[in-house]
C-alpha positions as CSV (number, residue, x, y, z in Angstrom):
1,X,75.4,108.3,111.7
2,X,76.7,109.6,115.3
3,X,79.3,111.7,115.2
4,X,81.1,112.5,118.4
5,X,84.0,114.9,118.2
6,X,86.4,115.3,121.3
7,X,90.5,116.5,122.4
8,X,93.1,114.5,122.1
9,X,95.8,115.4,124.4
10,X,99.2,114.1,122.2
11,X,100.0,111.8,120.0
12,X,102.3,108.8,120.4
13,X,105.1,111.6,119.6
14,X,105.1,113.6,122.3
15,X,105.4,110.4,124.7
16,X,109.1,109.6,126.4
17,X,108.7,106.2,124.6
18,X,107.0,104.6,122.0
19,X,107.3,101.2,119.9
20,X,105.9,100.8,116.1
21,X,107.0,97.6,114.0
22,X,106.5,96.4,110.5
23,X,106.8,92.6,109.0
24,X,107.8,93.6,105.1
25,X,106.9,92.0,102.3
26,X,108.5,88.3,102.6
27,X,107.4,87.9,106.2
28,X,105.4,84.7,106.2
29,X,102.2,86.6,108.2
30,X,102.6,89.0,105.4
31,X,102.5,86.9,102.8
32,X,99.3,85.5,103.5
33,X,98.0,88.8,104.1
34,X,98.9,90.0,100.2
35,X,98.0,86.4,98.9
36,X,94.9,87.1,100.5
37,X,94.1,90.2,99.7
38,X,95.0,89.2,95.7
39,X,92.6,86.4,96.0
40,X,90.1,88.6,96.8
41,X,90.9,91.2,93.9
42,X,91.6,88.5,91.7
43,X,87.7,87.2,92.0
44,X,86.3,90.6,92.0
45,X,87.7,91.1,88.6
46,X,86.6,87.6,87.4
47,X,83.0,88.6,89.0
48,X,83.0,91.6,87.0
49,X,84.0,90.1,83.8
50,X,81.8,87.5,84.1
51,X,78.8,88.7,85.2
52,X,79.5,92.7,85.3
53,X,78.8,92.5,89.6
54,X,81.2,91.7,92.6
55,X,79.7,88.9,94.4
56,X,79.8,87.6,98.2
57,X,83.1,86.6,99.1
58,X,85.3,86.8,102.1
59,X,89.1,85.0,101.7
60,X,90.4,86.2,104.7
61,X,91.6,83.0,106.2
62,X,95.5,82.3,104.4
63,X,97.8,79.5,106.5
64,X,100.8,79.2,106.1
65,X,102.9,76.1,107.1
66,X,106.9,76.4,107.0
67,X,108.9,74.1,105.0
68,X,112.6,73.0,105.7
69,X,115.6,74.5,103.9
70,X,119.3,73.5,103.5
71,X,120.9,77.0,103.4
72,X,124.2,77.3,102.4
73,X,127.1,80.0,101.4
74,X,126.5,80.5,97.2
75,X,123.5,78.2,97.5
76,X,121.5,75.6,99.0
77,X,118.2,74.1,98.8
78,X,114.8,73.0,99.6
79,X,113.9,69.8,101.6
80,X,110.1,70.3,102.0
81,X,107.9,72.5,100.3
82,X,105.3,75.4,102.1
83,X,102.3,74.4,102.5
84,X,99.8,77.5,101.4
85,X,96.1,76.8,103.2
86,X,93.6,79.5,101.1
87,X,90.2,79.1,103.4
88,X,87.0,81.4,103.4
89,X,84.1,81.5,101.4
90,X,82.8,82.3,98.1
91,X,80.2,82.6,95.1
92,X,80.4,79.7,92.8
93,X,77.6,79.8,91.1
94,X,74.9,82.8,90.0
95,X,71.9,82.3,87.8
96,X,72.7,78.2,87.1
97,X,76.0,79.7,86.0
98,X,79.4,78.3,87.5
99,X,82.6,80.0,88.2
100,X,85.7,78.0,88.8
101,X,86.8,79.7,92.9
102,X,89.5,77.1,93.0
103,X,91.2,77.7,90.0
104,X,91.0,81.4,90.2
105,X,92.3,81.4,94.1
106,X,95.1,78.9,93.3
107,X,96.5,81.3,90.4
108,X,96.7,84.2,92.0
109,X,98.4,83.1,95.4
110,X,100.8,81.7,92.3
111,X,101.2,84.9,90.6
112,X,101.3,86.9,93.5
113,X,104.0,84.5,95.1
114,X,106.3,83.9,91.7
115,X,106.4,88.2,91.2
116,X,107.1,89.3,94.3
117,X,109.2,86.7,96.3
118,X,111.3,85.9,93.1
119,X,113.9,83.7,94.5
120,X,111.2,81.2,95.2
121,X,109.7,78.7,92.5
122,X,106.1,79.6,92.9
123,X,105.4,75.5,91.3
124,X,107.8,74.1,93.2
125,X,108.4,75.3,96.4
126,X,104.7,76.0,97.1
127,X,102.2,73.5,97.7
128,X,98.9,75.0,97.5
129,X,95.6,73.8,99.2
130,X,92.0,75.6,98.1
131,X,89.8,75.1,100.7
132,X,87.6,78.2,99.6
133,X,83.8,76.8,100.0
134,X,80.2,78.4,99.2
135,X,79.4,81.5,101.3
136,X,76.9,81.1,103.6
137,X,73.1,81.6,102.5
138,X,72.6,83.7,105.3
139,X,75.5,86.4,104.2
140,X,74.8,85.3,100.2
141,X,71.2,86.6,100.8
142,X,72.4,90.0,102.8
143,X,75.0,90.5,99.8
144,X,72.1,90.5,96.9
145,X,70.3,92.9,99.1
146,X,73.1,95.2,99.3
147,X,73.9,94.9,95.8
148,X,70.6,95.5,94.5
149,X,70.3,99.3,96.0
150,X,72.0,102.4,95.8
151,X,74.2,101.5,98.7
152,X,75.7,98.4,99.9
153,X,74.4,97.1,103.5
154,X,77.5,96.3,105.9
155,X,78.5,92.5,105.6
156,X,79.8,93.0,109.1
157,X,79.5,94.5,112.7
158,X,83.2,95.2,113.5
159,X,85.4,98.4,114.1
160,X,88.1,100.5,112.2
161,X,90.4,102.3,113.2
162,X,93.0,105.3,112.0
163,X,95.3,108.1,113.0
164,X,97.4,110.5,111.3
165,X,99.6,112.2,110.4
166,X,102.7,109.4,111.2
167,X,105.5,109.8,113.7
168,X,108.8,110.0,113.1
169,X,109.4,107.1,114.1
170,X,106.2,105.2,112.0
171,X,107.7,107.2,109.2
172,X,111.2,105.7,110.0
173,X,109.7,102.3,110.2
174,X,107.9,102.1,107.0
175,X,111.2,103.6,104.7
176,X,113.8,101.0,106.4
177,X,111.3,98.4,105.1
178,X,110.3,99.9,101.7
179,X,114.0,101.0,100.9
180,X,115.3,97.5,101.4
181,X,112.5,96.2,99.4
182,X,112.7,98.3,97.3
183,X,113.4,97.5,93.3
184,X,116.5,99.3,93.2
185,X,117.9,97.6,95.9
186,X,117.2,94.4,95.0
187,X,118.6,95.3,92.0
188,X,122.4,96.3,93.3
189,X,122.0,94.3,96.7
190,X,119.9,90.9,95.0
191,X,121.4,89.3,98.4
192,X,118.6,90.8,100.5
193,X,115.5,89.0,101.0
194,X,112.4,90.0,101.0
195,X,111.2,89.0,105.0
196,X,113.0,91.8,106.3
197,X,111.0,93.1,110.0
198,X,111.7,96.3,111.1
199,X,111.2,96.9,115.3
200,X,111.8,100.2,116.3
201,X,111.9,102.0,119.5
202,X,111.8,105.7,120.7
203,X,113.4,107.0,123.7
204,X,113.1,110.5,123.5
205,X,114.9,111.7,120.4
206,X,116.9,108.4,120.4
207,X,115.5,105.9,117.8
208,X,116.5,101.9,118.2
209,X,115.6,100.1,115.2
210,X,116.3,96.2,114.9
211,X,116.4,94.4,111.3
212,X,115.3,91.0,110.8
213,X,116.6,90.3,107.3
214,X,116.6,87.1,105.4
215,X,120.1,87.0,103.6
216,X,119.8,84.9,100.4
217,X,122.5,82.1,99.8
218,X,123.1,82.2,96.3
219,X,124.4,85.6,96.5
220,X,126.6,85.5,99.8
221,X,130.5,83.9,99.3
222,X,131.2,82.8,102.7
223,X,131.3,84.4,106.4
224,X,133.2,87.5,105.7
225,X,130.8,88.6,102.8
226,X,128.1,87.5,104.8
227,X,129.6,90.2,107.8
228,X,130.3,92.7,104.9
229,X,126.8,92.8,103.4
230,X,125.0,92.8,106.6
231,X,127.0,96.2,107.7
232,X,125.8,97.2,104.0
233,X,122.0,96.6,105.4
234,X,122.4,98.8,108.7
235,X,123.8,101.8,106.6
236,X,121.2,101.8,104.1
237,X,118.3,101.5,107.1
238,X,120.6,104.2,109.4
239,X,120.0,106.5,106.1
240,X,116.9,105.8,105.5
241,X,116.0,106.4,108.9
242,X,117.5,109.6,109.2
243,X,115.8,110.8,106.1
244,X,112.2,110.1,106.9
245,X,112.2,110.9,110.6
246,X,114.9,113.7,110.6
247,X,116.2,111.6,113.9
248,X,119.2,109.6,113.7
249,X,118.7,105.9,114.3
250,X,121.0,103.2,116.1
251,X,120.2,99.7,113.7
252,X,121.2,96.4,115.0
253,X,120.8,93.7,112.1
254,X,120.0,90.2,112.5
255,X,120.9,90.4,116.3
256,X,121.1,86.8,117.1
257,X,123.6,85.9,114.8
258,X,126.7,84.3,116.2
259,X,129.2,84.1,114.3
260,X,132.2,82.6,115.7
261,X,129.8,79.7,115.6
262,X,128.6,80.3,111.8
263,X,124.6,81.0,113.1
264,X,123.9,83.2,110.8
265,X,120.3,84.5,108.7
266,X,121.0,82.8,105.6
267,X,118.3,81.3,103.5
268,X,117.8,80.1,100.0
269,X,114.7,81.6,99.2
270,X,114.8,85.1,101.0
271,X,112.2,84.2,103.4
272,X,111.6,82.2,107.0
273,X,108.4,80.7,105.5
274,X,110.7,78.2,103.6
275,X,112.0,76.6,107.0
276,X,110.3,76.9,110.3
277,X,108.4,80.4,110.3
278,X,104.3,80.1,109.6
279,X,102.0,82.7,108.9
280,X,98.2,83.7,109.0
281,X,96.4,86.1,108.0
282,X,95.7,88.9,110.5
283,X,99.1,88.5,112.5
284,X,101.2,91.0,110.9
285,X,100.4,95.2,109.7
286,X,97.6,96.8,110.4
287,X,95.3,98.3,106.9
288,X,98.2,101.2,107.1
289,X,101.1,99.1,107.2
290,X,102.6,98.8,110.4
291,X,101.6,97.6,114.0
292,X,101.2,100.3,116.2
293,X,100.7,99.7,119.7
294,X,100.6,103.1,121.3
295,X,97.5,104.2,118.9
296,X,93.5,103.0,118.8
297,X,93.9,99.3,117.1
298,X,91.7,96.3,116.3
299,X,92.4,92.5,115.2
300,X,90.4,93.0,112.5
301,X,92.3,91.6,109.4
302,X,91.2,94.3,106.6
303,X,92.7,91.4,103.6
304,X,90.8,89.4,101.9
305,X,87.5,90.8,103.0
306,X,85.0,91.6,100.1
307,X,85.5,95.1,99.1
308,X,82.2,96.4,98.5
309,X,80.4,95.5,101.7
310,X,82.6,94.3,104.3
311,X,83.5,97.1,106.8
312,X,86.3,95.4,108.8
313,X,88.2,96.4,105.3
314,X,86.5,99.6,104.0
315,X,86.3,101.2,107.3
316,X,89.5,100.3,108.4
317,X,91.0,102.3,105.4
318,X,88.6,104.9,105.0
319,X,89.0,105.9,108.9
320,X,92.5,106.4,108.2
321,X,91.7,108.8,105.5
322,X,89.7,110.3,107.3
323,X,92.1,111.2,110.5
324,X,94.4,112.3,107.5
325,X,92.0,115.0,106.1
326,X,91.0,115.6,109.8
327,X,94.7,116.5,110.7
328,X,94.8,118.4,107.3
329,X,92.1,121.1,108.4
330,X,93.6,121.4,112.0
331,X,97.0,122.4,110.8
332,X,100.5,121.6,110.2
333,X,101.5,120.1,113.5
334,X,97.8,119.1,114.2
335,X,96.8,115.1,114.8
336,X,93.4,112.9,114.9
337,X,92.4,109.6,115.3
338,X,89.2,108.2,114.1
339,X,87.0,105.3,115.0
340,X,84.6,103.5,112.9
341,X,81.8,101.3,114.1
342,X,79.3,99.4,111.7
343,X,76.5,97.6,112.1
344,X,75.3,94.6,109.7
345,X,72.6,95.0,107.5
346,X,73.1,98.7,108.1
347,X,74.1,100.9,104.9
348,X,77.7,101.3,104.8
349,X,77.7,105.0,103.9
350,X,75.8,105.2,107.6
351,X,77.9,103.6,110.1
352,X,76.6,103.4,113.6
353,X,79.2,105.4,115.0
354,X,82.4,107.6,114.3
355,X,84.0,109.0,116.7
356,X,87.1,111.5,115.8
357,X,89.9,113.0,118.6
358,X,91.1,115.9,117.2
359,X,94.9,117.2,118.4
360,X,94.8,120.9,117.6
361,X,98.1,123.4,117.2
362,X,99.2,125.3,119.8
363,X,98.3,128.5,117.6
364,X,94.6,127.2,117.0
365,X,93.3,125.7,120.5
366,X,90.0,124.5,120.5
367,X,87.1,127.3,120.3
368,X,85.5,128.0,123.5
369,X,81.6,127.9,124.2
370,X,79.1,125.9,122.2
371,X,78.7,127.8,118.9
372,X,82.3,127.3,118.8
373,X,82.0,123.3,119.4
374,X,79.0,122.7,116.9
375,X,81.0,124.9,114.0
376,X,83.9,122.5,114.5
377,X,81.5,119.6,114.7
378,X,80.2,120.5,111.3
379,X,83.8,121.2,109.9
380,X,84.5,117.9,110.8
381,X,81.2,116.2,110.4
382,X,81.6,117.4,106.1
383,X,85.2,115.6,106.0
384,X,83.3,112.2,107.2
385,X,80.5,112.6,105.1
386,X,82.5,113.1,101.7
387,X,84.4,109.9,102.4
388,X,81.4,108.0,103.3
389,X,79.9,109.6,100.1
390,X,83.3,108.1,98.0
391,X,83.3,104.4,99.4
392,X,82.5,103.3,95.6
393,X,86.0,104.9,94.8
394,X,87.9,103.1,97.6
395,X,86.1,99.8,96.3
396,X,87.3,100.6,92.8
397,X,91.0,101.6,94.3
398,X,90.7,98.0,96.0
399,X,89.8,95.7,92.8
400,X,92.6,97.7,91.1
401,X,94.8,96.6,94.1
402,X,96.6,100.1,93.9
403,X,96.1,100.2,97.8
404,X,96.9,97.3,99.3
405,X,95.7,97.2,102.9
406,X,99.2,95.3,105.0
């Protein structure tokens, strides 16, 4: 492993502007990221209990095509159902022994879909195409390699990428979403849907934040409710705001809505994907959760990806980690980002490269001469190394699906 350590000189805080978004839960690119990444913990599981090893399998490649929806005040219905595309490869058969990859995939983009966008019926609204085939022999053959040693070899050459600690305004992002999806709310306020995208923008101490929130029909009376529960929306997210970032925060929800011509965000379901909005996987957060254009980011989609081998998801979660520990040791007030680069066939607890940019405190600049550099480097260089040593955790943390990397 090369390990390059050098200054960063701010984070996206201490910029005049910045922009962070996040597509929450119902968001059709979101949706096939977590149907995805389900799949891919729902065959790891089956793997296991079948034959006690995870094996090759990459389900990173979830369409989704829009359906049409008659919305309507205390109602309304579906015309035409989603169409759900689950592509990508995997095992089927180990040892003469056959697993059934359709029938597991299809199940879990249905169990995934009926517990978490409940206002949809996961049978009936959904139509669901498996198009999972037989990894590649090429891959399949790098896979048993890997799984036959002490360490897996990388499934992939790709890059990861993370920073920390947040922003206020990152921070404010992520709690407008989470509060309003929240189980609580949905509880008291059931008429909020679960596609709710959060845009914010920073100018200075000034934060902008515009909702994007799928009202749902059956629980909105007519225009004036409609009006009513919306301004309900923009104080929760104002609060929520305020809390996480200690800034206070202008919301605008659902600004194209007209309503002196009844256009208005109402749906049956809770979510665009029912009429007109598609989705892929790959589209939407990054592994932490948001999309973050003023820090280091790849395309890489992190869901769906085999947890034991493929970097694109391990390292794009573990650098993340990583930066967090990084900014840890610095200080309160310090920052890093970190940079991951693999290399296939390569073992993943060796990547090629990582390169961290460390922001120091003003009361601990960085120490002068060399001795001073190479201590640091070392400081640094045992943080990386005791992740890389704890990969097996984050691939256990992954099957469990108590991270979930969108």
């Amino acid at each position: 492993m090369e390990l390059t350590v050098r200054w960063l000189k701010g984070s996206p805080a201490h910029l005049p502007t910045e922009v962070v978004e996040r597509k929450g839960l119902g968001h059709p690119d979101t949706i096939c990221d977590a149907v995805a990444e389900h799949v891919s913990a729902s065959l790891c599981r089956a793997y296991l209990e079948r034959f006690g090893v995870i094996l090759h399998h990459n389900v990173d490649k979830v369409l989704l095509a829009a359906g049409s929806a008659r919305p309507a005040f205390g109602g309304g219905e579906g015309t035409h159902p989603i169409e759900l595309y689950l592509g990508g490869r995997a095992t089927a058969e180990l040892r003469g022994e056959r697993i059934a990859v359709a029938d597991i995939t299809v199940a879990a983009a249905r169990d995934w879909l009926a517990r978490y966008l409940p206002h949809l019926d996961a049978e009936r609204d959904v139509r669901i195409v498996p198009l999972v085939r037989p990894s590649s022999v090429d891959l399949g053959r790098l896979f048993e390699r890997g799984a036959g040693g002490r360490v897996p070899l990388a499934n992939d050459t790709s890059v990861g990428t993370g920073f920390a600690p947040l922003t206020p305004l990152e921070r404010a992002v992520l709690a407008v979403e989470r509060t309003l999806n929240a189980a609580d709310t949905k509880h008291s306020r059931p008429e909020i849907g679960p596609d709710i995208k959060v845009m914010g923008v920073r100018r200075g101490t000034r934060l902008r934040l515009t909702l994007s929130c799928a009202f749902v029909g059956r629980h909105v009376v007519d225009l004036a409710d409609y009006l009513d529960k919306k301004s309900g929306v923009a104080a929760l997210a104002e609060a929520a705001a305020r809390e996480a970032s200690g800034l206070e925060a202008e919301v605008a929800v659902n600004a194209a809505d007209d309503p002196s011509r009844g256009e208005i965000y109402l749906t049956v379901t809770g979510t665009s994907a029912e009429a007109g909005d598609d989705g892929e996987v790959g589209r939407g957060n990054r592994a932490n959760g948001l999309i973050t254009p003023y820090r280091p980011m790849t395309m890489e989609a992190a869901a769906g990806k085999n947890p034991l081998s493929h970097v694109g998801k391990l390292y794009a979660v573990l650098a993340g980690r990583i930066a967090s520990d990084v900014a840890a040791l610095l200080g309160d007030g310090g920052g890093a980002d970190c940079l991951m680069v693999s290399q296939i066939g390569r073992p993943i607890d060796d990547p090629l490269l990582v390169d961290l940019r460390a922001e120091p405190v003003a009361a601990h600049p960085p120490p002068p001469g060399k001795q001073g550099q190479e201590a640091l480097d070392n400081a640094l260089g045992e943080v990386v190394r005791d992740h890389l040593a704890r990969l097996p955790d984050l691939r256990d943390e992954l099957v469990r699906e108590t991270i979930l990397p969108y």
